[in-house]
C-alpha angles and dihedrals in degrees: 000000000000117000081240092059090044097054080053093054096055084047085056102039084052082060090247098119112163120239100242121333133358125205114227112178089170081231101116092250102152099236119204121205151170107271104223106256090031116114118273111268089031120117102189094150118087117182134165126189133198110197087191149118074337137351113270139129137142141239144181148149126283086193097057092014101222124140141205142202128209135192133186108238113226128198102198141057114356114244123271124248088255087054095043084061097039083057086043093055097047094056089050083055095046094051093047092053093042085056095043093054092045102055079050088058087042103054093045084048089050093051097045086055087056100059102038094048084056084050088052128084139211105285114224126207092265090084099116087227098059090036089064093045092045108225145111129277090249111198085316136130140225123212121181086341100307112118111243127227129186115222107206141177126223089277094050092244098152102235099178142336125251111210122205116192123208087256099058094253101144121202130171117211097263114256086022112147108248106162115092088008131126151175115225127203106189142342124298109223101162106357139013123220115211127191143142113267147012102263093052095043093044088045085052096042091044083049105046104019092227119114123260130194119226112225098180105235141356096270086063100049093088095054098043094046086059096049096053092046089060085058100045118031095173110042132110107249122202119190106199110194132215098237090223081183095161087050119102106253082357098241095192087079101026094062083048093055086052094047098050094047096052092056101028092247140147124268124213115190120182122234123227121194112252108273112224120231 
């Protein structure tokens, strides 16, 4: 097996695989692809290859944004110090490039957000989605029935859409930033409510009248609890934790905990009666 064909197989085994084939010059050229199983016109994949001194390049998903190293692996003789810088430099080079890529996929992201969130009008509480949940249409939108919700950071400045279908299928405008990014239902005056997604933080503003900022999802509590407590030094921050209890290591309340911690905030966890087996 070729190193190229290597470098393809971690691709794969990351479940990454491209859709078709990938063109890997070896000339650390950031490529960017369809991932297999992505919609037709998407190019989610993003990969970038050095052939020397030794093979090894880097890929990775703007749509999930993970990212991933390879190396080709030698048995003989170690690298010399000229070709451990040269290695060094290359990865510099792959990560640059990787950045510089990513704040492209952001700002048309950025800009697509922008004009379908000016197609989109005011939801009402008719949506069926929000009819089985039982709660408002919060400052949100609706386009083509999908419920539409504004991802923002501290400025205000819209980053990305989260779109919610009738039927709870839930999707982000791909390359869209996340990370650091809310949505907010009302003001805070004394205290501030944080949690993962719509349903929870409308449940808890239609329940205690104070406002709440929706992070997405639990990977993404500690950055925008920072973020908020950037904005608002003083404030009394809740974190209030999806109790993913039959979960493995329940990360709804691990990621919380972490929240809370980093801004000295409070934690509320629900509590579910015990299930029997």
């Amino acid at each position: 097996m070729s190193t190229t064909d290597q470098f393809r197989q971690s691709i794969a085994a990351a479940g990454l695989a491209p859709h078709g084939d990938l063109d890997l010059a070896g000339d650390g050229k950031l490529q960017r692809y369809r991932i297999d199983g992505d919609k037709a016109g998407s190019r989610n994949g993003w990969a970038v290859m050095y052939s020397h001194p030794v093979m090894a390049g880097a890929f990775g998903s703007w749509k999930t944004g993970e990212s991933h190293t390879w190396c080709e692996q030698r048995t003989s003789k170690p690298a010399t110090p000229a070709e451990q810088a040269e290695m060094h430099r290359q990865m510099f080079a792959m990560r640059a490039a990787r950045a510089a890529e990513q704040a492209n996929v952001q700002a048309t992201a950025r800009e697509r957000a922008a004009k379908l969130w000016a197609l989109a009008h005011p939801a009402t509480n008719a949506h069926p989605y929000l009819q089985r949940k039982q709660i408002g249409a919060y400052g949100i939108r609706q386009l083509n029935g999908a419920l539409v919700i504004a991802a923002r950071d501290v400025r205000g400045e819209l980053h990305t859409l989260q779109f919610i279908g009738a039927d709870g299928s839930k999707r982000f405008l791909t390359g869209g930033r996340i990370v650091g990014c809310y949505f907010a239902i009302g003001r805070p005056v004394d205290s501030l409510l944080l949690c993962e997604g719509l349903a929870t933080a409308s449940t808890l503003h239609q329940a205690t009248g104070r406002a709440v900022a929706v992070a997405f999802n639990c990977g993404n509590l500690v950055a925008v609890a920072k973020a908020l407590r950037s904005k608002f030094p003083a404030l009394r921050m809740i974190v209030c934790a999806d109790n993913d209890f039959a979960t493995q290591g329940n990360p709804g309340v691990t990621h919380a905990q972490a929240a809370a911690r980093t801004v000295g905030g409070f934690l509320a966890v629900p509590k579910f009666p015990e299930v029997s087996a």
